[in-house]
C-alpha positions as CSV (number, residue, x, y, z in Angstrom):
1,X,14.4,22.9,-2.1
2,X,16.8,22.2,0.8
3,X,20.4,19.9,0.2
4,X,20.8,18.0,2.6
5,X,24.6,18.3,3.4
6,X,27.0,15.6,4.9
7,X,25.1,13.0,3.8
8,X,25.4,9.8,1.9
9,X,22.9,7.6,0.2
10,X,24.4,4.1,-0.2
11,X,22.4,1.8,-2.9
12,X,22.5,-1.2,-5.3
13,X,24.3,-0.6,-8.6
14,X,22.4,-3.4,-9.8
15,X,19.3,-1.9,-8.9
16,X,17.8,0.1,-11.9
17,X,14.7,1.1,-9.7
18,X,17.4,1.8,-6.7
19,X,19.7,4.1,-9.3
20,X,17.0,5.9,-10.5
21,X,15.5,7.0,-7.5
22,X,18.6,8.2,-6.1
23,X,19.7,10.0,-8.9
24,X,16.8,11.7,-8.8
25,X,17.1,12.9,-5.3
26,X,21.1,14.4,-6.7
27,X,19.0,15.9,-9.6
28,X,16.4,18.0,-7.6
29,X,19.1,18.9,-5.5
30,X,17.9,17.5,-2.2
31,X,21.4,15.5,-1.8
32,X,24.6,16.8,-2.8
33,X,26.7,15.9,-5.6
34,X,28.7,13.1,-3.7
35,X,25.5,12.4,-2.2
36,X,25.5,8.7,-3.0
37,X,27.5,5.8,-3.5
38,X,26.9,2.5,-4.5
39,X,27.6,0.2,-1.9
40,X,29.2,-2.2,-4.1
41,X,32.0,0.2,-4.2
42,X,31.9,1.5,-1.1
43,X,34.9,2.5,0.8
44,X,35.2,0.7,4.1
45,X,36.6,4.0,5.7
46,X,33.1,5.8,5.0
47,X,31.7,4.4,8.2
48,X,33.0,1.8,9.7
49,X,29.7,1.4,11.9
50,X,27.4,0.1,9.2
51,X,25.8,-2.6,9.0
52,X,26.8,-4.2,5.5
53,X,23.9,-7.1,5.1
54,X,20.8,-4.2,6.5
55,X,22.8,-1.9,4.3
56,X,21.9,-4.1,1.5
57,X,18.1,-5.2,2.5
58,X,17.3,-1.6,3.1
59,X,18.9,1.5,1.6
60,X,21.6,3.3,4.1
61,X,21.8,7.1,4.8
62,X,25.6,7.8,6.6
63,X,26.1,11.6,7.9
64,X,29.6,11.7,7.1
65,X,30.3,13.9,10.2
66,X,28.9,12.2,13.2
67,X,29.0,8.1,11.7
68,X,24.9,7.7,12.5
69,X,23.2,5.4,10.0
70,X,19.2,5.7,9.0
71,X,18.1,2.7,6.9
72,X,15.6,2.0,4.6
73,X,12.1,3.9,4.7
74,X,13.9,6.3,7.5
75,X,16.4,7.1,5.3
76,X,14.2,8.3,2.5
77,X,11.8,9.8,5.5
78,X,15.4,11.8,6.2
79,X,15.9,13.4,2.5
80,X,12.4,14.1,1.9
81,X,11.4,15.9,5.4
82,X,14.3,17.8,4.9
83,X,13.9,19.1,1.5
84,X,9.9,19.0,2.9
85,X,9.5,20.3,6.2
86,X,5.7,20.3,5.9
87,X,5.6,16.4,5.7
88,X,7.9,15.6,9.0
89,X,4.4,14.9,11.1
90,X,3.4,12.7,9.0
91,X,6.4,10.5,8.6
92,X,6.6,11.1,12.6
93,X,2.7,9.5,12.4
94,X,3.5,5.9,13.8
95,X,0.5,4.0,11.5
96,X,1.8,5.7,8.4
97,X,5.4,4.8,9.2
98,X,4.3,1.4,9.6
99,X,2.9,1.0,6.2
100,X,5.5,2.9,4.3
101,X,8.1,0.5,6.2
102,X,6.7,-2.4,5.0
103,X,5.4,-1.0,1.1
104,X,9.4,-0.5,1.3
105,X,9.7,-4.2,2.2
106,X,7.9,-4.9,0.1
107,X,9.5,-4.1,-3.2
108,X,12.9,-4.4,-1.8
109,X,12.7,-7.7,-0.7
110,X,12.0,-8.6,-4.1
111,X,13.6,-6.2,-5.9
112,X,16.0,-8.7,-7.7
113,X,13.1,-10.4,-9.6
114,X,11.2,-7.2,-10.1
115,X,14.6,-6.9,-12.5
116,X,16.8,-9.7,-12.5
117,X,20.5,-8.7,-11.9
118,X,23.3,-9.3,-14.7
119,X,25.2,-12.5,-14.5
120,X,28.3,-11.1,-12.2
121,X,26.5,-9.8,-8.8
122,X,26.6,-12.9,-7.1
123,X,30.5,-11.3,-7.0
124,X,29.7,-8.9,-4.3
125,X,30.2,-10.8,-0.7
126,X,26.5,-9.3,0.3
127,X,23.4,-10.0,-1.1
128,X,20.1,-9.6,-0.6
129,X,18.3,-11.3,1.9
130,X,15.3,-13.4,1.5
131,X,12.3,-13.0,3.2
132,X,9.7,-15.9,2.2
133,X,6.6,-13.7,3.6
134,X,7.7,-10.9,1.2
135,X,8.3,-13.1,-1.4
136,X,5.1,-15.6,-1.2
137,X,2.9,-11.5,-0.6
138,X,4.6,-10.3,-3.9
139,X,3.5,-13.7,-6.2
140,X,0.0,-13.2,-4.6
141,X,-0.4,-9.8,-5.6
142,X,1.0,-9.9,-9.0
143,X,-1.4,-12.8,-9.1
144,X,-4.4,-10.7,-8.5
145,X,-3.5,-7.9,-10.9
146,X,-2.7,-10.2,-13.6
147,X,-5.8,-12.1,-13.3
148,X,-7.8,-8.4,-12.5
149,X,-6.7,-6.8,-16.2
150,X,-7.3,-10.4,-17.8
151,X,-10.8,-10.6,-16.5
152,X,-10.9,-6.9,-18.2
153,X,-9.1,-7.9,-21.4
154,X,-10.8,-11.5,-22.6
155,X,-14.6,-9.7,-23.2
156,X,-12.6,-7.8,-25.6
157,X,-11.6,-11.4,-27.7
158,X,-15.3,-12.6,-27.8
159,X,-16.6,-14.6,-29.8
160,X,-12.9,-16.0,-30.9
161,X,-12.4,-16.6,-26.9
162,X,-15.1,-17.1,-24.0
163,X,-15.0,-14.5,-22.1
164,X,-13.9,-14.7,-18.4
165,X,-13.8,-13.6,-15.1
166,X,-11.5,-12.7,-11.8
167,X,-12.1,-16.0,-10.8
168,X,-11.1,-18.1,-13.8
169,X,-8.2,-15.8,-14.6
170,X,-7.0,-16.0,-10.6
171,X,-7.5,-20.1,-11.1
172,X,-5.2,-19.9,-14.6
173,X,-2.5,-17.8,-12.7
174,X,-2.3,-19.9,-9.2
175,X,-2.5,-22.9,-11.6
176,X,0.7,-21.5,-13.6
177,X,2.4,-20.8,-10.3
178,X,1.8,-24.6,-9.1
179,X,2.4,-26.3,-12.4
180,X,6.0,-24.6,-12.9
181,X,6.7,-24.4,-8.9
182,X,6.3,-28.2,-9.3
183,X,8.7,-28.4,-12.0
184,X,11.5,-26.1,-10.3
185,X,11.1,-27.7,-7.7
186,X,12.6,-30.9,-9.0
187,X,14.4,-29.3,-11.4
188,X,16.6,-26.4,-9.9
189,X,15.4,-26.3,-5.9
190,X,17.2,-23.7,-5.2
191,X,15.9,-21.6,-7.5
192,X,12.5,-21.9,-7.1
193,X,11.2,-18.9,-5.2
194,X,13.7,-16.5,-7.3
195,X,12.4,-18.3,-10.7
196,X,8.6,-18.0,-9.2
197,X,8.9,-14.2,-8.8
198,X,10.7,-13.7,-12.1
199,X,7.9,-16.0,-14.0
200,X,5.0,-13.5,-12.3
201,X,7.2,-10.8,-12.7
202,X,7.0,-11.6,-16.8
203,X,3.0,-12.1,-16.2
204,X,2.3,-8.7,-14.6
205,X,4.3,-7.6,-17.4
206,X,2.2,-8.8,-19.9
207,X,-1.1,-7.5,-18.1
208,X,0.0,-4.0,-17.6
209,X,1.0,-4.1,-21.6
210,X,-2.5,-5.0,-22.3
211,X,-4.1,-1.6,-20.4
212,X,-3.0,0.4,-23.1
213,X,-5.5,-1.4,-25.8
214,X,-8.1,-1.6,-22.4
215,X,-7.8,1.7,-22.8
216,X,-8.9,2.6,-26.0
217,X,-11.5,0.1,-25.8
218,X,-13.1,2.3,-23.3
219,X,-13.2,5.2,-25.8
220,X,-14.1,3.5,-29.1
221,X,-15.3,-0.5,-30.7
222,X,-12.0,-2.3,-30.9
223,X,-12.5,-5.5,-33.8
224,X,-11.9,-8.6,-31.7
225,X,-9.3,-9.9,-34.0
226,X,-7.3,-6.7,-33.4
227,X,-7.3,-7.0,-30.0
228,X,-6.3,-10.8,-30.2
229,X,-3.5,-9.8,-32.5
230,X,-2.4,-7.2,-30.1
231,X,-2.7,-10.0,-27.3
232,X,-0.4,-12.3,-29.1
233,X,2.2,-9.8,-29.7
234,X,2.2,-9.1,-25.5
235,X,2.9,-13.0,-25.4
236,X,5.6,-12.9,-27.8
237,X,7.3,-10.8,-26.0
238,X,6.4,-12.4,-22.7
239,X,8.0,-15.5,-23.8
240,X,10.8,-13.5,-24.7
241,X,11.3,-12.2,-21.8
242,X,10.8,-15.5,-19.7
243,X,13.5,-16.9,-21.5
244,X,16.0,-14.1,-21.2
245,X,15.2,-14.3,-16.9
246,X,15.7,-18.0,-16.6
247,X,19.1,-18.1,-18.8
248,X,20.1,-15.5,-16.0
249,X,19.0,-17.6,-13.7
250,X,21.5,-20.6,-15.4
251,X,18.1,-22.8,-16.2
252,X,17.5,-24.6,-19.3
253,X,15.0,-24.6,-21.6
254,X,12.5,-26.5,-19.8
255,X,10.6,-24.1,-17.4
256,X,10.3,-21.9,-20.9
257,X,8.7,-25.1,-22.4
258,X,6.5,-25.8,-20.3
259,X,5.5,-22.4,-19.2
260,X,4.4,-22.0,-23.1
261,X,2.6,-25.6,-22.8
262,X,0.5,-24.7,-19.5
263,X,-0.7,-21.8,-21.7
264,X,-1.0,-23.6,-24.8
265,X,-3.1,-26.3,-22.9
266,X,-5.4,-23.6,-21.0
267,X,-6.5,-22.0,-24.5
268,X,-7.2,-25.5,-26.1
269,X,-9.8,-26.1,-23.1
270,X,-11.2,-22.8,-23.3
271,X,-12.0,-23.3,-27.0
272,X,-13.2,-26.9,-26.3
């Protein structure tokens, strides 16, 4: 596999996703071993032409020798093509580029409620942007998969539960999402988009911990009561984890309140 040499990858130190990837490309070898920097500590001598606020939206490649800057799905179109050769047409293929530019978007853009940041990174004088497209796409997704594995999962609870379907489970999440948008809203206004993707954040969570039990329900009878003990262990630790995000966030108890309530409320008309 081919290094590619005078090259460095800037990226978010309080990105776990952004770390990881990185490190990987240092651990196969296809950028050297001062290939990347966070950008947090970045030396302002390293190139003086980059753009810090697009550095931070979308991931910066600097060559060291001549000062030119690739960002964001270039810039990984850069590392892999050279350690790749075979793959350069098709990141040179305009339609793919498209897509892979904004799949990159995509998750960047909401990277920071995908996993929250730790208390001190409002510090750093740049920080992600916020793109209300990206944002409003990501809720709508995690939306559908949440309500997709439900509509899977609930047969599974019959008789204890009714089952369901995509449509009931979409309605419940969309419901969710209005119910505590409502309350943020005129609770902490500022924080509403940023609570909204952490609070579907914890739900798509909680679905994709549910595929493992999905799973072996496809290969052999699983008791209903097991599965609804295993479903109210995923809660647990959904609830859990909704609380952790919005003490990050510097809300109080409420949003965790009623986010439990909402839920409580839906299961007492579903067993009605």
């Amino acid at each position: 596999m081919k290094t590619l040499k005078n090259h460095t990858i800037l990226y978010d130190a309080e990105c776990p996703m952004c770390s990881l990837y990185t490190g990987a490309f240092q651990q196969t070898k296809m950028l050297g071993e001062n290939g990347r920097f966070p950008y947090q500590e970045m030396p302002e001598t390293l190139c003086p032409l980059l753009n810090q606020q697009r550095a931070v939206n979308e991931i910066a490649l600097v060559n060291t020798t001549t000062g030119e800057v690739l960002y964001g799905v270039e810039s990984l179109f850069a590392i892999l093509g050279n350690a790749w050769p075979v793959f350069k047409p098709l990141f040179r293929f305009k339609p793919f580029a498209w897509l892979m530019a904004k799949a990159y978007a995509f998750i960047s853009y909401n990277r920071r409620v995908i996993i929250p940041p730790p208390l001190h990174a409002a510090a750093y004088p740049y920080q992600p942007s916020f793109r209300l497209r990206y944002r409003i796409a990501y809720l709508l997704v995690s939306c559908f998969i949440t309500a997709l594995i439900l509509s899977h999962y609930t047969p599974l609870l019959y008789p204890l539960l009714p089952a369901g379907n995509f449509y009931r489970e979409y309605a419940i999440c969309l419901g969710q999402l209005l119910v505590q948008g409502l309350l943020v809203a005129l609770h902490a206004g500022k924080q509403l988009w940023t609570y909204l993707g952490n609070m579907m954040t914890v739900s798509l969570a909680g679905a994709l911990a549910l595929l493992p039990m999905l799973l072996t329900a496809s290969l052999t009878h699983i008791n209903p009561v097991t599965a609804a003990v295993y479903f109210a262990v995923v809660v647990a630790l959904m609830f859990a984890e909704h609380y952790r995000r919005t003490r990050l966030l510097q809300l109080n108890w409420l949003p965790t309140l009623t986010w439990v309530l909402y839920r409580v409320l839906v299961l007492y008309f579903l067993l009605a």
